[in-house]
C-alpha positions as CSV (number, residue, x, y, z in Angstrom):
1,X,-269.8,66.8,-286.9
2,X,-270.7,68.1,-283.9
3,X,-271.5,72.2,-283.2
4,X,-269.1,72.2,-280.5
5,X,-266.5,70.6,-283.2
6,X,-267.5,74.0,-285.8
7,X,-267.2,76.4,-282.9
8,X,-263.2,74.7,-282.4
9,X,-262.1,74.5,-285.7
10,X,-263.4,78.5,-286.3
11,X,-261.6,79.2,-283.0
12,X,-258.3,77.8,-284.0
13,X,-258.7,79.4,-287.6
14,X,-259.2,82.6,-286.3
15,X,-256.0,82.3,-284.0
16,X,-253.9,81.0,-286.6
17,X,-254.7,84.3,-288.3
18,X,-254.4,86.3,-285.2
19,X,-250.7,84.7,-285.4
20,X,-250.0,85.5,-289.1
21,X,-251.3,89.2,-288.5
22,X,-249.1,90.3,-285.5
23,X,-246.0,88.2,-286.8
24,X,-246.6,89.9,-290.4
25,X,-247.1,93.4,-288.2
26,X,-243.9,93.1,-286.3
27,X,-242.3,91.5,-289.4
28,X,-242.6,94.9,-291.6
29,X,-242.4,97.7,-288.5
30,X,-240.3,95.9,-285.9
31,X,-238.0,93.7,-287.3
32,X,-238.0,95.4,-290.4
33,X,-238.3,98.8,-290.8
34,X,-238.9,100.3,-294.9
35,X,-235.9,102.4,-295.9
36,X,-237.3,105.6,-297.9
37,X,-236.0,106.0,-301.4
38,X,-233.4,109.0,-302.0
39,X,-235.2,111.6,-303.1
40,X,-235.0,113.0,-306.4
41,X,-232.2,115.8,-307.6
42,X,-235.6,118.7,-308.0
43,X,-236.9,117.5,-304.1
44,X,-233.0,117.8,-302.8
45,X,-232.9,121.3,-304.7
46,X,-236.3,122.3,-303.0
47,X,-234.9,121.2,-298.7
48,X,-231.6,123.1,-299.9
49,X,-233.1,126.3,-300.8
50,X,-235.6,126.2,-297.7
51,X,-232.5,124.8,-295.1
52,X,-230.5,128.2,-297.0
53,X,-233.2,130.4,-296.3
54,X,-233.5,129.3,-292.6
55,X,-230.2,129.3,-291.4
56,X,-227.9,130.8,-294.0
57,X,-225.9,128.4,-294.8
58,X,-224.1,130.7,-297.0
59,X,-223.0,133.1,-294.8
60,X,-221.5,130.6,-292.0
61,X,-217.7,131.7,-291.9
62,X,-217.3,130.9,-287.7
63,X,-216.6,127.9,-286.2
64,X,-219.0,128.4,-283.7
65,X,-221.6,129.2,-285.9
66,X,-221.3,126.6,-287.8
67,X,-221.7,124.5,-284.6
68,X,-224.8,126.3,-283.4
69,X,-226.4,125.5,-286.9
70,X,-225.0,122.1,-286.9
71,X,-227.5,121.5,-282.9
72,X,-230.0,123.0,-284.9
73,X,-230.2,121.3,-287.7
74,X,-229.7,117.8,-285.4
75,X,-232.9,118.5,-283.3
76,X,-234.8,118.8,-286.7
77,X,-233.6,115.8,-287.8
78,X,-235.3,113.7,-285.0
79,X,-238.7,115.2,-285.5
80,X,-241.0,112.7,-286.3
81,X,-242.8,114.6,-288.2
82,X,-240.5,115.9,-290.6
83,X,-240.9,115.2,-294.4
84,X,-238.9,112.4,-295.8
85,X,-237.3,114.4,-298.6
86,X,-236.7,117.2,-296.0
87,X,-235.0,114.9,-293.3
88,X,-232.7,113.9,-296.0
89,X,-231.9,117.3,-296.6
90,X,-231.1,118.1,-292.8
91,X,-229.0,114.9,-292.7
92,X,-227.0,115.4,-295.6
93,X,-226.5,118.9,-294.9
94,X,-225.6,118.1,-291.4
95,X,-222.7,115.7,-292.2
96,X,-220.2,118.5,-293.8
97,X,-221.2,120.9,-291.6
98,X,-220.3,118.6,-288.7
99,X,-217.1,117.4,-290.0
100,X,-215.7,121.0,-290.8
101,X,-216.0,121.7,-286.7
102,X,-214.8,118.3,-285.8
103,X,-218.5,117.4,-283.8
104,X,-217.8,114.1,-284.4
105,X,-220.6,113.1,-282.2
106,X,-223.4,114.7,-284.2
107,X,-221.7,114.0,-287.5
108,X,-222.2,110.0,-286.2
109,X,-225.3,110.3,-285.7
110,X,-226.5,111.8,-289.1
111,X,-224.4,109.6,-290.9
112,X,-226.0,106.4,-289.3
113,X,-229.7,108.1,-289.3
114,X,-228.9,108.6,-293.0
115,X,-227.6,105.4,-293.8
116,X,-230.6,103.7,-291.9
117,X,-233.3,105.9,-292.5
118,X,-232.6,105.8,-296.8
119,X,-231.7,103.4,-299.3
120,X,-228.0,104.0,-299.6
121,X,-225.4,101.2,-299.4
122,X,-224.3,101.8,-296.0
123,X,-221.1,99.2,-296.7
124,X,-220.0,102.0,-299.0
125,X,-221.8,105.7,-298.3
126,X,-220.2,105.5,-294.2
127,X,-216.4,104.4,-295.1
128,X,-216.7,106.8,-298.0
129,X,-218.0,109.9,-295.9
130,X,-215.8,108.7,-292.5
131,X,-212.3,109.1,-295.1
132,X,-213.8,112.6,-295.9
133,X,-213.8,113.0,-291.8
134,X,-210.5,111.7,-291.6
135,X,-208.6,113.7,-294.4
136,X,-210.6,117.1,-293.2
137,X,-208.6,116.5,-290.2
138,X,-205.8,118.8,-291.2
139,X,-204.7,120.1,-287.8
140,X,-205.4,116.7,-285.8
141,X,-206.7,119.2,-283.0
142,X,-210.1,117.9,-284.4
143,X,-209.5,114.4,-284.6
144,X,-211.4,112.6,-281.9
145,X,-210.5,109.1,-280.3
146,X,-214.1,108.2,-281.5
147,X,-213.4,108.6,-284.9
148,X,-210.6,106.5,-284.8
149,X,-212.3,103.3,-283.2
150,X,-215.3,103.8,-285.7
151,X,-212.8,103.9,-288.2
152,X,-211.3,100.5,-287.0
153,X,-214.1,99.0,-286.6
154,X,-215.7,99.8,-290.1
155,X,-212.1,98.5,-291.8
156,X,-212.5,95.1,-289.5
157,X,-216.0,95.0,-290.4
158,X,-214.9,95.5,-294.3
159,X,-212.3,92.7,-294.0
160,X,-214.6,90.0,-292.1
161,X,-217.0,90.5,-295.3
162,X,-214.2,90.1,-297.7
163,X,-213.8,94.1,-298.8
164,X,-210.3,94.3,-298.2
165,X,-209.9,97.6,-300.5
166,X,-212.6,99.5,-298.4
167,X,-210.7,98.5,-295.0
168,X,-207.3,99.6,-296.6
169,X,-208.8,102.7,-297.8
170,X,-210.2,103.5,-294.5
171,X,-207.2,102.4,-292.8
172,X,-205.1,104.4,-295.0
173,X,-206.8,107.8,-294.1
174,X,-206.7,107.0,-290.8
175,X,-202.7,106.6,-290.4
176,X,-202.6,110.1,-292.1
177,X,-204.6,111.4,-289.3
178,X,-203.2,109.9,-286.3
179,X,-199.8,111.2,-287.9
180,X,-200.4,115.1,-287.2
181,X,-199.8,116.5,-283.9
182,X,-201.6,116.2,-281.3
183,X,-202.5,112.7,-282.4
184,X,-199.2,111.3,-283.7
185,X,-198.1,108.2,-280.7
186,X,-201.5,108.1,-279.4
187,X,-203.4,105.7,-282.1
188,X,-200.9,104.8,-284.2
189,X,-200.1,101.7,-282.6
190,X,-203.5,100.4,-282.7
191,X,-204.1,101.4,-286.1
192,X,-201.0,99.4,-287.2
193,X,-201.9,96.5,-285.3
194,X,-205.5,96.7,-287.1
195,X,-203.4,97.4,-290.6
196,X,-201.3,94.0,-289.8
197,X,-203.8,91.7,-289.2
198,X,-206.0,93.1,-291.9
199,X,-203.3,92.5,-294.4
200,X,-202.9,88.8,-292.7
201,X,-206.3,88.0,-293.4
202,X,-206.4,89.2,-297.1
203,X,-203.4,86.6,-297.7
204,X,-205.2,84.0,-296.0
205,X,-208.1,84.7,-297.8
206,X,-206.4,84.5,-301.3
207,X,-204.9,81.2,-300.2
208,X,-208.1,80.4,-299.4
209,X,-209.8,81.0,-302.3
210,X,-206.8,79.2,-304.5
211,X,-207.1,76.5,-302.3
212,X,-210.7,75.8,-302.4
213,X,-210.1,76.2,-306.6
214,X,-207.5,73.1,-306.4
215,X,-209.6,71.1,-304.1
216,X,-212.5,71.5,-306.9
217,X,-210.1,69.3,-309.0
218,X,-207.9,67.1,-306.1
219,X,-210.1,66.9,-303.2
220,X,-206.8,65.1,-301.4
221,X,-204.4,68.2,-301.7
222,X,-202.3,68.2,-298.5
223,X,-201.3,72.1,-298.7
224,X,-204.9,72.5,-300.4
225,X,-206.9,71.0,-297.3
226,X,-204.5,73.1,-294.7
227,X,-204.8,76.5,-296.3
228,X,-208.9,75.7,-296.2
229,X,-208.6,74.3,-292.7
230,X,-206.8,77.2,-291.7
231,X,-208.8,79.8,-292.9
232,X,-211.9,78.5,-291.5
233,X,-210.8,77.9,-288.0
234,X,-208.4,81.5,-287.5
235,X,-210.5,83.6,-289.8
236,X,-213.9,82.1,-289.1
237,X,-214.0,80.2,-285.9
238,X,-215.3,77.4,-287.6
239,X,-213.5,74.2,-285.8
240,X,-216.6,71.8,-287.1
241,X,-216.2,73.3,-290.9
242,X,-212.3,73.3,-290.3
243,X,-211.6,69.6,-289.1
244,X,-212.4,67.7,-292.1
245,X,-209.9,69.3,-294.2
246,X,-207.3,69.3,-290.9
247,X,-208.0,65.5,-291.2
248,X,-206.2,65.1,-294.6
249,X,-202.9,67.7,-294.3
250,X,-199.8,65.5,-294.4
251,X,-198.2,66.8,-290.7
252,X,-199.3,63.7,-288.9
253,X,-199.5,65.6,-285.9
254,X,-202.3,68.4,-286.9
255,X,-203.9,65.1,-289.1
256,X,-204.4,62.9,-285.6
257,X,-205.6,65.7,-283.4
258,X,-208.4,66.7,-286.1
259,X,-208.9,63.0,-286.6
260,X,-209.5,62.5,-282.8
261,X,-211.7,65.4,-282.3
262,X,-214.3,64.3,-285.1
263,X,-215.1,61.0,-282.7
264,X,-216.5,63.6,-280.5
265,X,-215.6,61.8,-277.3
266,X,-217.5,61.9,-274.3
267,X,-214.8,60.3,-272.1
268,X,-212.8,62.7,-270.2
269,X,-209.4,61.1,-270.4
270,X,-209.6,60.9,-274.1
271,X,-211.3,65.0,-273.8
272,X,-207.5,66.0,-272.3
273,X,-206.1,64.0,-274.9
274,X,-207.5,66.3,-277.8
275,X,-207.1,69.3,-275.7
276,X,-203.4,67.7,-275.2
277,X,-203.0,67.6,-278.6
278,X,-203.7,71.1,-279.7
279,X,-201.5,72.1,-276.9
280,X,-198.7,70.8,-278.2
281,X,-198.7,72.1,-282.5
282,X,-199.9,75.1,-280.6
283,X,-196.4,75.6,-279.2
284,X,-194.6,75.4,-282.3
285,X,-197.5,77.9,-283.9
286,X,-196.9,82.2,-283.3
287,X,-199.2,85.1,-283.6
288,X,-202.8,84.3,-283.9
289,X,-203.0,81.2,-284.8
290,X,-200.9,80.2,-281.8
291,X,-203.6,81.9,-279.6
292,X,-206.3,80.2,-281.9
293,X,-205.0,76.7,-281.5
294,X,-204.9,77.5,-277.6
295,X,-208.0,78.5,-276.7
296,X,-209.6,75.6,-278.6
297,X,-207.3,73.4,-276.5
298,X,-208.8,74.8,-273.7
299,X,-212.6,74.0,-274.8
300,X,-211.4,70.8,-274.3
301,X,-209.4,71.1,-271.0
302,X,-212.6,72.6,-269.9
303,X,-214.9,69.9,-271.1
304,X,-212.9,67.2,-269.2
305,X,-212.1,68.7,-266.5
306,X,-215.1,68.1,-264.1
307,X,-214.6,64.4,-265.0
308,X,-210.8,63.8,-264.8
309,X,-210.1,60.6,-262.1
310,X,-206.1,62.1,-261.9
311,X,-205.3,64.4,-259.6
312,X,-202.3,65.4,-261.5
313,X,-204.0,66.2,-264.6
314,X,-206.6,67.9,-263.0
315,X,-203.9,69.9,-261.8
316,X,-202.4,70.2,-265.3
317,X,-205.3,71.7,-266.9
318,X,-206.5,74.1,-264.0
319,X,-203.2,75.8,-264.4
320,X,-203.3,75.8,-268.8
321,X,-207.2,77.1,-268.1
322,X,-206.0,79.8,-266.0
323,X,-202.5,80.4,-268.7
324,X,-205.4,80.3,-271.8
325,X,-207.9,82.6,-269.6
326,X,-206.5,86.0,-270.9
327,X,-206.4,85.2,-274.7
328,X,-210.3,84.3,-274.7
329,X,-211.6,86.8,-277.3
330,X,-208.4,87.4,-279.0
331,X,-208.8,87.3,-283.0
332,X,-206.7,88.7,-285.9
333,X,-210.0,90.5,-287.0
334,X,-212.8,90.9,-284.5
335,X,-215.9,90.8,-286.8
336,X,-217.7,94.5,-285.9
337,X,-220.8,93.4,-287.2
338,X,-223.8,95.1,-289.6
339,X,-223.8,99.0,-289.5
340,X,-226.1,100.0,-286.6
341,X,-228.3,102.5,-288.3
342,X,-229.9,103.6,-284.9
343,X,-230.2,107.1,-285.1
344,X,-230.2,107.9,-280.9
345,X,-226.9,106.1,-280.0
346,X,-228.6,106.9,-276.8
347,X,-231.4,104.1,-277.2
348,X,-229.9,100.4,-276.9
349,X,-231.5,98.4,-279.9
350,X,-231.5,94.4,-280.0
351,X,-228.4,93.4,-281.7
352,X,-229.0,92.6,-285.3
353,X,-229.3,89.2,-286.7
354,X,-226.6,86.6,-287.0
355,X,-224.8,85.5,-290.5
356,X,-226.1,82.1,-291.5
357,X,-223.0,79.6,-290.2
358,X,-222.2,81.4,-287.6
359,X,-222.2,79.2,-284.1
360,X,-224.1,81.7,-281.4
361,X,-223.4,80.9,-277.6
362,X,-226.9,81.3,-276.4
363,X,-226.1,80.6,-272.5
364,X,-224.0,84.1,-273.2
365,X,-227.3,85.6,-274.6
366,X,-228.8,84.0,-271.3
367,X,-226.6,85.7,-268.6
368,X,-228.3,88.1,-266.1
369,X,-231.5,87.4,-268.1
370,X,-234.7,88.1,-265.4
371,X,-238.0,87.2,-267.3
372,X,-240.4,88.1,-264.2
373,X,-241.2,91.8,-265.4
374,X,-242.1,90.5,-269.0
375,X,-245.0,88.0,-267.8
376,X,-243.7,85.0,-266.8
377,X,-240.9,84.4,-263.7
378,X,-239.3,81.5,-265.2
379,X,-236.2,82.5,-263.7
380,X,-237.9,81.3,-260.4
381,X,-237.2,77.9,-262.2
382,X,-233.4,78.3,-261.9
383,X,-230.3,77.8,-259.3
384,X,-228.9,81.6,-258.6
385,X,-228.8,83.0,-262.1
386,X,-228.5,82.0,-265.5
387,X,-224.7,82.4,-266.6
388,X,-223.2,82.1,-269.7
389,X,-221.0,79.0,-267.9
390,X,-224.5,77.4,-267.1
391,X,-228.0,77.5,-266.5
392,X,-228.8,74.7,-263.4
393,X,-232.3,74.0,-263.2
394,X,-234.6,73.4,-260.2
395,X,-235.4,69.8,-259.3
396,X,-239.4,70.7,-259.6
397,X,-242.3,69.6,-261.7
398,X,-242.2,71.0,-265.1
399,X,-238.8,73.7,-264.2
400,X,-238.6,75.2,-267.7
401,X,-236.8,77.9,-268.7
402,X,-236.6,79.6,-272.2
403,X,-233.6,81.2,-274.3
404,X,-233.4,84.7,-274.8
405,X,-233.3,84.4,-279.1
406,X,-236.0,84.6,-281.7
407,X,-235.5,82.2,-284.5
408,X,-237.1,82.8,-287.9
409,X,-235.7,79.4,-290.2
410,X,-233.9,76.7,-290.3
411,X,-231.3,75.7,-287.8
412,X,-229.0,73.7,-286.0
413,X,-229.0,73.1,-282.3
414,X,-226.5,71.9,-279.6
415,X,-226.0,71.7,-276.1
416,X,-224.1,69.6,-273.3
417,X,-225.7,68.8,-270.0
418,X,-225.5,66.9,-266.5
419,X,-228.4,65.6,-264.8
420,X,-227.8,65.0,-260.7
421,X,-229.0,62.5,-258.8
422,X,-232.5,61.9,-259.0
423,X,-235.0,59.3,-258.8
424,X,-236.0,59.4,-262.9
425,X,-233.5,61.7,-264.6
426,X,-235.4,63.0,-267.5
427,X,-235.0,66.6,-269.5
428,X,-236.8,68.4,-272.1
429,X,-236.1,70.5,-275.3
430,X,-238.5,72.9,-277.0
431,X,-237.9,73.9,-280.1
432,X,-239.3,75.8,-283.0
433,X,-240.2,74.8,-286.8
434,X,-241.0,77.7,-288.1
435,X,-244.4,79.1,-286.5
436,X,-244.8,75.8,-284.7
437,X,-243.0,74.2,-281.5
438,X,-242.2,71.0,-280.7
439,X,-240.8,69.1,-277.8
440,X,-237.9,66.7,-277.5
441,X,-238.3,64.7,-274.2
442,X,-235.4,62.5,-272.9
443,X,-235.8,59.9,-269.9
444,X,-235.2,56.6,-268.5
445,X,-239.0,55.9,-268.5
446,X,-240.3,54.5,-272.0
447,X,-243.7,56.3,-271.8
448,X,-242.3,59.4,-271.9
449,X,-239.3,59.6,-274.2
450,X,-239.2,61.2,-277.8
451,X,-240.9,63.7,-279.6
452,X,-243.9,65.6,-278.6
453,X,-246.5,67.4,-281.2
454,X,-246.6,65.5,-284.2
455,X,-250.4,65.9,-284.9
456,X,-251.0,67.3,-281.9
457,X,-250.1,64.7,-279.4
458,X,-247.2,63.5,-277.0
459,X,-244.5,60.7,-277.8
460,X,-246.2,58.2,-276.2
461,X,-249.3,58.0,-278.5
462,X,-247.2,58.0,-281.9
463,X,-244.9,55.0,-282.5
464,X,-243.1,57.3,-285.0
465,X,-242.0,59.4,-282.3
466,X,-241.4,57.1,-279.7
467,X,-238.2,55.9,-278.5
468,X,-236.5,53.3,-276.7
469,X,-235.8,54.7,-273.2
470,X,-231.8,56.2,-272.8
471,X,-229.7,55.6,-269.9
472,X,-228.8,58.5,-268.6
473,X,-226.0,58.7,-266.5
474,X,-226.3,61.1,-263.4
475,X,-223.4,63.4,-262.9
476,X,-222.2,62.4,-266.4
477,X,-221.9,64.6,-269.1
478,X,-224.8,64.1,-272.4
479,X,-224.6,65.7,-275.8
480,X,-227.9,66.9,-277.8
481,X,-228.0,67.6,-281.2
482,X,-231.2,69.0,-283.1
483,X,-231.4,70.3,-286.6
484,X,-234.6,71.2,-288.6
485,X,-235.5,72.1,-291.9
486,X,-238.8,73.4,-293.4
487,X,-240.8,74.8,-296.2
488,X,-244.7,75.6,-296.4
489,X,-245.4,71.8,-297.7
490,X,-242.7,69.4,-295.7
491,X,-240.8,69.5,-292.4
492,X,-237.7,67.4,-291.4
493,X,-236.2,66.8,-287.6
494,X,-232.9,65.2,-287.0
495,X,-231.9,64.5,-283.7
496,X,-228.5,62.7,-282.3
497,X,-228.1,62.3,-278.8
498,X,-224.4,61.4,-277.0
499,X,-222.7,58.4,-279.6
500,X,-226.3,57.9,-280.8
501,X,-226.5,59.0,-284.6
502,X,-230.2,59.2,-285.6
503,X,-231.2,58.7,-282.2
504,X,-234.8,60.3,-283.4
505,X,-235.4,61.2,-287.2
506,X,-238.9,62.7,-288.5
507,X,-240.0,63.8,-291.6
508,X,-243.3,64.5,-292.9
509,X,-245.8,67.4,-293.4
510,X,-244.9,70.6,-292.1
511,X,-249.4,70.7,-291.4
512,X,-248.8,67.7,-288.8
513,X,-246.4,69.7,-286.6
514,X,-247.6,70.6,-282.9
515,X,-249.9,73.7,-283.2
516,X,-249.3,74.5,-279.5
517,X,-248.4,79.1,-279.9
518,X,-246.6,78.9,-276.7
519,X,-243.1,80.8,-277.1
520,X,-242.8,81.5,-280.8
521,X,-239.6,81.0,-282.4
522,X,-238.1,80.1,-278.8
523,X,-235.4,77.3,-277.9
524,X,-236.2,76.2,-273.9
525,X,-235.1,73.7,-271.8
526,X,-236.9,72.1,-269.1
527,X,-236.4,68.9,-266.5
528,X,-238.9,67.5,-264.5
529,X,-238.3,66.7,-260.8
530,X,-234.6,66.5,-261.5
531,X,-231.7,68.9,-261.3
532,X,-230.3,69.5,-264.6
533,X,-227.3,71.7,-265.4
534,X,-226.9,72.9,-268.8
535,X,-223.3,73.6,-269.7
536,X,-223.5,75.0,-273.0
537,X,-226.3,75.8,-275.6
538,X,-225.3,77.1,-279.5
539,X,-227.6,77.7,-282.6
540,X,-226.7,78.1,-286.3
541,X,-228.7,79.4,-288.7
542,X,-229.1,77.4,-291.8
543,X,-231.4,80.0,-293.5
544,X,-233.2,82.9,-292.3
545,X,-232.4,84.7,-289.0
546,X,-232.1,84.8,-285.1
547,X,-232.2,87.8,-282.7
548,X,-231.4,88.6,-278.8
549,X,-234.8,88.8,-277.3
550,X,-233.4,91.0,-274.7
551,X,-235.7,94.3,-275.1
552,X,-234.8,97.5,-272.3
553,X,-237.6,99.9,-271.2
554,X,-235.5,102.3,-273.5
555,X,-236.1,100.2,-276.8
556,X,-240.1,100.1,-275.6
557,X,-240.2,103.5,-275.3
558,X,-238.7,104.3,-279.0
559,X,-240.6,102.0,-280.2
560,X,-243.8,103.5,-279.1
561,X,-242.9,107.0,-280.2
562,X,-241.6,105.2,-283.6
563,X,-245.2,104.4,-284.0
564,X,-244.8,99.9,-283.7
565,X,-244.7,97.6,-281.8
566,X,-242.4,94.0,-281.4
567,X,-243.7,90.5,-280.3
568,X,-240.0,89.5,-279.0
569,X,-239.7,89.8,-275.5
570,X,-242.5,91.8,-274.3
571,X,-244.7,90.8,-271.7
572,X,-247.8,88.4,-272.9
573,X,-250.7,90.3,-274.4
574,X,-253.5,88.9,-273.6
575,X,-256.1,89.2,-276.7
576,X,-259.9,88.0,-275.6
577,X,-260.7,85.2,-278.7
578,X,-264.2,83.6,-277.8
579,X,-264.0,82.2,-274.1
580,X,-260.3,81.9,-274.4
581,X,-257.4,84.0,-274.4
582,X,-254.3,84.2,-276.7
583,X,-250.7,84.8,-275.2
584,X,-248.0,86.3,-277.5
585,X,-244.4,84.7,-277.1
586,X,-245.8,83.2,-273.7
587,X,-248.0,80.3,-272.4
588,X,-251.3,80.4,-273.3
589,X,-253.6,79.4,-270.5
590,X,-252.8,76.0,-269.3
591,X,-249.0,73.7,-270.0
592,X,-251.9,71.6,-272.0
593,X,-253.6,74.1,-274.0
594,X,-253.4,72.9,-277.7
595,X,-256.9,74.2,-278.5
């Protein structure tokens, strides 16, 4: 073994821990921030006695001087430097104060610095001290429209997690309080409207859960497979969960448009048929699951459409795309997500992570996304701007371009895509397993198609990652389907491509994967000399998480004064290693660096 061989293995060692460091780093400030334990009854008695002493808390019989204390006692609360016990203190002394004057604003904001900043279940603490709020509310001349919506969307957030008692609760208090002059006719409407569909879901949901009991014992329950399909595609989105169980209800119509739908066709004309088929039980459906039923006809309207030969169905569906265009969004229950315990509603913080199973659009994430001031312009790479209808890449050597999310697990990954006209239509994938990427490769030339980092090398010098060249079809609509699994010993890749089940399967060591540390945790996609559109890209976790990596100048700068610092989405820090340098979440050096 050569000294130049030493000098390379010590080099990569002493990257790999680089790696580990700064992920571990962001891992526990970042992306993770320690919750401080409630302090004990003697340390609350000590902050109450001091906060008494400072402000006379005692003595505060005016509404105004309660308020003056209450922007007093805020701007301590968002000193650094303040003691832990005594910050709970502030906060918790805050909140009452707050809610007596109706400062709904400040009470907010000490509620979700409380909730965040200590180890209190926020699922219960915020519902419990917003019904206070609401039931204070005597008058209704302190009842602010704010209130209201946070009320909403803490009893929607309840019911999407299954805690129908907290949403009614919440719910409840609120109809008292949009009851009293001058709030009665103002909110009631939507509150009643929330109450409704609440109550709609909590049926479904014990249907549900009786269903999925029978099943255990009769998997071929008619009513038993509906109640579970339904739930799963009007209370969950879920159409892929939801279609098996469509597949075996005894109304033939609902059992042939699920049983269509699981071909996942690729022709257009059989595309309009599904869409055509949810169409019409659609129209004998009402309420939400009439608007469910048509918007998911409309996936498929849209999928077909650029591909229909008939002019008259063309036709057809631009006019039930443009009918089905103002119900996009609608839902029974509109999941609020996670409490946001940011303390400085002022400060735009990356959204939190999403639920294992649930389907995230990433070419959404990807709209108005401009990469250039964070290192790298790969948005130079792409037609106009990236869109949540599309990203079009260039037709230039190596046009990549990567997705705005950081994934931490395992996954599943789909996408739909048009290559134009080109001389050898070809496109590339990068994924991540775990803290390595790999590369999918796609083209009509054999040398270059399959799977690139096994062991460090290309597709090409691995038969086990080879694969038989693909015809892809120019202006034709292609289907991509990636999912990986991992722990610290084994690794697994599963790939299907258009009707092609299997197209490329690998499983092995989870040591043999690519050790290339370009884009950590990223999804990209890429083409090569060839104009690729990209009409839709989704993930789903399996385990672990994802986040937005879309980062403002605003988060930076609370992050600085917060004391840490985040890898995701900040421009590459270059860290000198030997003769080489080291490139968080960016290239490193050259597109062939794997040193």
């Amino acid at each position: 073994m050569t000294l130049s061989h030493h000098t390379g293995s010590w080099r990569w060692l002493f990257r790999a821990c680089l790696v580990a460091f700064l992920l571990i780093t962001s891992a526990t400030s970042g992306f993770a921030q320690t919750r401080a334990s409630v302090p004990s009854a003697e340390q609350q008695k000590e902050s109450a006695k001091l906060l008494e002493e400072i402000h006379k808390l005692s003595r505060l019989k005016t509404a105004p001087e309660k308020q003056d204390v209450v922007k007093k006692l805020m701007a301590s609360s968002r000193d650094k430097s303040l003691a832990s016990d005594q910050r709970y203190g502030v906060l918790t002394t805050v909140i009452p104060l707050a809610k007596d004057v109706g400062d709904f604003a400040s009470w907010l904001e000490a509620v979700n610095a409380l909730v965040g900043a200590f180890e209190v279940d926020a699922n219960k603490e915020k519902p419990r001290l917003l019904v206070e709020y609401l039931e204070a509310n005597k008058s209704g001349a302190a009842l602010k429209p704010a209130a209201v919506d946070e009320a909403l969307s803490l009893a929607r957030a309840a019911a999407q997690e299954n805690r129908y008692a907290d949403a009614i609760s919440l719910l409840s208090a609120t109809e008292t309080a949009v009851r009293r002059p001058p709030a009665a006719n103002a909110l009631n409407k939507v509150v009643a409207e929330t109450r409704d569909a609440v109550t709609a879901r909590e049926k479904d949901w014990k249907a549900f859960q009786t269903a999925s009991t029978k099943l255990g014992t009769n998997a071929d329950d008619p009513a038993a497979n509906l109640a579970v399909g339904r739930w799963h595609l009007l209370q969950q989105g879920d159409w892929k969960t939801a279609l098996p169980f469509l597949a075996k209800v005894s109304d033939a119509k609902w059992k042939a448009a699920a049983e269509r739908e699981q071909t996942a066709p690729l022709d257009a004309t059989v595309q309009f048929a599904v869409g055509e088929a949810w169409w019409k039980i659609a129209e004998n459906e009402s309420g939400a699951m009439k608007t469910a039923l048509l918007v998911h006809a409309g996936e498929w309207y849209a999928r077909a459409q650029p591909n229909l030969t008939s002019v008259l169905e063309k036709e057809l569906v631009t006019k039930r795309l443009d009918q089905i265009a103002p119900l996009k969004g609608a839902a029974p229950v509109k999941p609020a997500g996670p409490v946001n315990p940011n303390p400085n509603p002022s400060v735009t913080q990356t959204p939190p992570p999403a639920k294992p199973g649930e389907w995230i659009d990433l070419l959404e994430w990807s709209e108005g996304v401009d990469w250039a001031p964070r290192g790298i312009d790969w948005n130079a790479n792409v037609e106009g701007k990236p869109t949540k209808n599309g990203i079009t890449l260039k037709p230039k050597a190596g046009a990549n371009f990567p997705l705005p999310a950081i994934i931490d697990g395992d996954y599943e990954f789909e996408m739909e895509l048009t290559l134009a006209d080109a001389r050898v239509p070809v496109f590339f994938v990068g994924f991540p397993v775990g803290l390595h990427h790999m590369g999918l490769q796609v083209g009509e030339s054999g040398d270059h198609s399959g799977l690139h980092g096994i062991d460090g090398e290309h597709a090409w010098s691995k038969k086990e990652t080879q694969r038989t060249p693909s015809l892809l079809g120019t202006n034709k609509r292609h289907r991509l389907r990636i999912r990986t699994r991992h722990d610290d010993d084994n690794a697994e890749i599963k790939i299907d491509f258009d009707d092609v089940k299997d197209y490329l399967n690998w499983s092995g060591k989870y040591s043999r994967l690519g050790r290339s540390t370009r884009m950590l945790g990223r999804l990209s996609i890429g083409s090569h000399e060839c104009s690729v559109t990209f009409h839709s890209a989704k993930v789903r976790m399996l385990s672990g998480t994802i986040r937005r990596d879309v980062i403002t100048d605003a988060d930076r700068e609370q992050d600085r004064k917060n004391g840490f610092i985040r890898l995701a989405g900040e421009k590459a820090s270059a860290i000198k290693v030997g003769a080489s340098q080291f490139a968080v979440n960016q290239l490193p050096l050259g597109w062939g660096d794997r040193s």
